[in-house]
C-alpha positions in Angstrom: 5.3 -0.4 -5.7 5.3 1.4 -2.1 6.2 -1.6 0.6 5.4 -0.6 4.0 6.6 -2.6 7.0 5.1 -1.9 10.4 6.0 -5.3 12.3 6.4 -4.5 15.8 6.6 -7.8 17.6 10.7 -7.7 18.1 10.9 -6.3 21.6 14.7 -5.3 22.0 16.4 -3.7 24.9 18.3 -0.5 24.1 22.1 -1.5 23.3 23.3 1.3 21.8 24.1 5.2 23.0 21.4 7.3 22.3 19.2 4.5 20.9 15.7 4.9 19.6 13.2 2.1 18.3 12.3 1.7 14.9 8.7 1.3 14.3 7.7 1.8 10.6 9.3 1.5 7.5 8.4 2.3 3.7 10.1 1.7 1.0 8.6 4.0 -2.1 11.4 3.5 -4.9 14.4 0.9 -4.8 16.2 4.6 -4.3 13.6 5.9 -1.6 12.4 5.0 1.6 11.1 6.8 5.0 11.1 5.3 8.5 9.3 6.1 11.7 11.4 5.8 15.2 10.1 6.6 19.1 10.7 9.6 20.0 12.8 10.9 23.0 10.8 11.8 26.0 13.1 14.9 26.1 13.3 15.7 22.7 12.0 19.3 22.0 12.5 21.0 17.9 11.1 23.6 15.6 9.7 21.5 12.5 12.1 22.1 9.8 15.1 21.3 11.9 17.5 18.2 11.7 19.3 15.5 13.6 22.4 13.4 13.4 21.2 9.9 12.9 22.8 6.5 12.5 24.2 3.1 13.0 27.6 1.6 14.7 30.3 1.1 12.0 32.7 -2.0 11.6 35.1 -2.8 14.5 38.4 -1.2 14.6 40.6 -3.7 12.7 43.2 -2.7 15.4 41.4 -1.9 18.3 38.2 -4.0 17.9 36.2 -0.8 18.9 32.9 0.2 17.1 32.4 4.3 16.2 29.0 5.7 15.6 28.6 6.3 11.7 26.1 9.4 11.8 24.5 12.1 9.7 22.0 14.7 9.3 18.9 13.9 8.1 15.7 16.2 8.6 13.4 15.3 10.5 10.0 15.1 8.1 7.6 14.3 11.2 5.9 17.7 12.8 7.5 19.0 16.1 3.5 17.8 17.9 4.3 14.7 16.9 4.6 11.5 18.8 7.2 9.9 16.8 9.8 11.2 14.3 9.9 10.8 10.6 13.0 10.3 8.5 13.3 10.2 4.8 16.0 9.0 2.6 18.1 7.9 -0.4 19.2 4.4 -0.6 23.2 4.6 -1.7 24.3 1.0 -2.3 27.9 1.6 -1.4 27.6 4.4 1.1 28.5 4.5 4.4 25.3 4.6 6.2 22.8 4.5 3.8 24.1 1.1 2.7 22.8 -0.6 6.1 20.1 2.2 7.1 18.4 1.2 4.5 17.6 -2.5 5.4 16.4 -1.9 9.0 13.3 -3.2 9.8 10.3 -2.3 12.5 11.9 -3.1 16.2 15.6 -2.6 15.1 17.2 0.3 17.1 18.8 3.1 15.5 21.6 6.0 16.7 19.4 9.6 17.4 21.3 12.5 18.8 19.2 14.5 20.2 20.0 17.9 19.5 18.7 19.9 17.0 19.6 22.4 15.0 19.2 24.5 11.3 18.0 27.2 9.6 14.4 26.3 7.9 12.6 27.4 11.0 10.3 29.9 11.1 11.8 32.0 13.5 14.6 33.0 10.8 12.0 34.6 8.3 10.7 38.1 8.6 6.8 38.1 8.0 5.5 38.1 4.4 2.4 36.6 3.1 3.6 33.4 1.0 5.7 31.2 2.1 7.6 28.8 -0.9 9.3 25.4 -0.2 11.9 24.9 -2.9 12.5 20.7 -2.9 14.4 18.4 -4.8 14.5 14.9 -4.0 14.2 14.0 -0.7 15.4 17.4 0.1 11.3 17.8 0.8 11.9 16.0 4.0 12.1 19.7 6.2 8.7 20.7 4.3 6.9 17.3 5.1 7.2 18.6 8.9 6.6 22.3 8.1 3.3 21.6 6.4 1.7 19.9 9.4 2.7 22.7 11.4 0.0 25.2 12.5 2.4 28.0 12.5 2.8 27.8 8.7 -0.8 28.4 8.0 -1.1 30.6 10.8 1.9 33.0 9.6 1.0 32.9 5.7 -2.1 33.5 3.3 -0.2 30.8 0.8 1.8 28.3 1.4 3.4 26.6 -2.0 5.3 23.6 -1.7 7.6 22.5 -4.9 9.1 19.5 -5.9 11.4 18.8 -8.4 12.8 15.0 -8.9 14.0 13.1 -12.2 11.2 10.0 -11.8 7.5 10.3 -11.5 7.6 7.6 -9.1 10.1 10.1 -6.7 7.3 12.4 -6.0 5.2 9.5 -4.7 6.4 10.2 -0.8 5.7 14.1 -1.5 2.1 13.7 -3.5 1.0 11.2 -0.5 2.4 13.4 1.9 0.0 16.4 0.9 -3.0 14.3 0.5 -2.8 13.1 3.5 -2.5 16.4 4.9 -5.6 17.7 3.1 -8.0 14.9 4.6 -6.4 14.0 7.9 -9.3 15.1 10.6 -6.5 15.8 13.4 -4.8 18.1 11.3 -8.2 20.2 10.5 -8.6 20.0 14.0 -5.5 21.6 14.7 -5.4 23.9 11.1 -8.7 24.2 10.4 -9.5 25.9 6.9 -6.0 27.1 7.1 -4.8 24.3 5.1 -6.9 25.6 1.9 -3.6 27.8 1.6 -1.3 25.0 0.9 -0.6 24.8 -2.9 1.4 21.5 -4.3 3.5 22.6 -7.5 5.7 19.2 -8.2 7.8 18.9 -11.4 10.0 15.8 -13.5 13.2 16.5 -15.3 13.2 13.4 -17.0 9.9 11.4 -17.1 7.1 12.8 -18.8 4.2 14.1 -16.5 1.9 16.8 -16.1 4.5 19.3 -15.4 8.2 19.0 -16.6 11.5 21.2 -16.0 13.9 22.5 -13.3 12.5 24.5 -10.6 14.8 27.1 -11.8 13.7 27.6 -15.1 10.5 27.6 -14.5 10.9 30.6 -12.5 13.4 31.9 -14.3 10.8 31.8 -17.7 8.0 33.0 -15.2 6.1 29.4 -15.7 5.2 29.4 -12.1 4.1 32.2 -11.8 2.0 32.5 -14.9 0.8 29.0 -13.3 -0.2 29.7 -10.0 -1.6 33.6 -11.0 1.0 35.5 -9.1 2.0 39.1 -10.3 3.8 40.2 -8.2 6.6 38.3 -6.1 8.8 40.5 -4.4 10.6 40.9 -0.7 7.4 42.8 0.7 4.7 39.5 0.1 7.5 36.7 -0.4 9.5 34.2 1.6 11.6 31.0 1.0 13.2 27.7 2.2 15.5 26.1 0.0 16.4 22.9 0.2 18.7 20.7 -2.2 21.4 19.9 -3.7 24.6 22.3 -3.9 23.5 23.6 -7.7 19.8 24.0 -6.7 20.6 26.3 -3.6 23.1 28.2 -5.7 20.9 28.6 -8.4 17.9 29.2 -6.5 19.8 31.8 -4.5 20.2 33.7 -7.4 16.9 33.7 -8.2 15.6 35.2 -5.3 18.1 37.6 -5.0 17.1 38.1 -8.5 13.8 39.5 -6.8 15.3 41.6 -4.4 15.0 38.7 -1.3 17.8 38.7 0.9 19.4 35.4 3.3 18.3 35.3 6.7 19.8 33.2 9.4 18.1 32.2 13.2 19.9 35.3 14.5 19.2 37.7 11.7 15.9 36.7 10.0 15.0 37.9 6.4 13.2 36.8 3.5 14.9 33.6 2.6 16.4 30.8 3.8 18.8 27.8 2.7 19.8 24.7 4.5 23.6 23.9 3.6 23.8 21.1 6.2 23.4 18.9 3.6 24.8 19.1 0.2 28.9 18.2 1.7 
């Protein structure tokens, strides 16, 4: 059951470096929850990119001293947005996630505000559809490119896939894209533009409507076949990948497969794939 926590009636004063305000939390899965934090009055980014977020550590035993415990995460929320979005896995015994996970709305959290990556726009060469290869919560980059009006600006289709193990894992991602096909604002901004975005989200382990790795499904052509496309190629194509280590590497090859080649901020091409993640 989704729990969603917006309590804001715990006015705190900033006491830590770079400190931002935490004002909305859902939980989706006892493995999967987003939050909402203020935003930096000085914060500018390209939706797709990432932060380094996080939480004071344990005191020094020695020195009594407390060190930032920080790492990326991608920030989900569009770049016209107000506040940012994070979304994440809960790891009972790691580091971070261990805590992060338990903060509630008016609890402040560590934001470095600098960011950086490569699933921007500006590091694709123009093409006509645009994919978003997910797994898990590596959707988080899409959630803020799909609200952008560049996507739908730049692209006649925009496909967004999903692969988790859990029907209940695609919860954030299925919400995510409803809410981005009704919300008035975003027709506003979008307009019939966001007729282009197709949601393609698949389960590797629950049964649902559409089952199997993102990989083989386009290695067998299922997706294709699915969504009606003939011909997928460098000259109509382009990609963001993001995942874990096996998916990129695997993806990758796929796309390579079809002739796309890696591009990077300073040398954009048909595909790109965000390693800031997978260690």
């Amino acid at each position: 059951m989704t729990m969603v926590d917006t309590r804001t009636d715990i006015p705190k004063t900033p006491t830590l470096p770079d400190a931002q305000t935490v004002t909305e939390v859902t939980h989706w899965t006892d493995r999967l929850f987003s939050f909402r934090v203020t935003r930096p009055a000085s914060l500018r980014f390209r939706s797709g990119e990432f932060v380094m977020i996080g939480l004071m550590g344990d005191p020094d035993p020695k020195t009594g001293k407390q060190k930032p415990l920080l790492r990326a995460y991608s920030i989900a929320s569009p770049s016209w947005d107000e506040e940012l979005e994070f979304y994440s896995i809960k790891v009972q015994d790691g580091p971070l996630t261990s805590r992060l996970q338990h903060i509630r709305p008016g609890d402040q959290i560590i934001l470095r505000p600098k960011p950086v990556g490569t699933l921007v726009h500006d590091a694709l060469l123009p093409g006509r559809r645009l994919w978003f290869f997910a797994t898990g919560t590596g959707i988080a980059p899409f959630a803020s490119l799909i609200r952008d009006p560049q996507t739908y600006e730049d692209y006649d289709k925009v496909i967004l896939t999903h692969t988790c193990r859990e029907v209940k894992d695609l919860e954030y991602g299925r919400q995510l894209v409803e809410t981005v096909r009704s919300d008035e604002m975003l027709r506003e901004l979008i307009g019939d533009g966001l007729d282009k975005l197709v949601y393609y989200p698949t389960t590797t382990r629950e049964e649902s409507p559409r089952m199997g790795r993102i990989t083989d499904l386009l290695r067998d052509g299922t997706v294709f076949r699915d969504l009606g496309i003939e011909d997928f190629g460098p000259e109509t194509d382009r990609a963001m990948v993001c995942g874990s280590m096996g998916l990129n590497l695997d993806i990758k090859e796929i796309l390579e497969s079809h002739g796309l080649r890696e591009g990077a901020n300073s040398d954009p091409k048909e595909y790109v794939v965000e390693k800031a993640f997978v260690g």
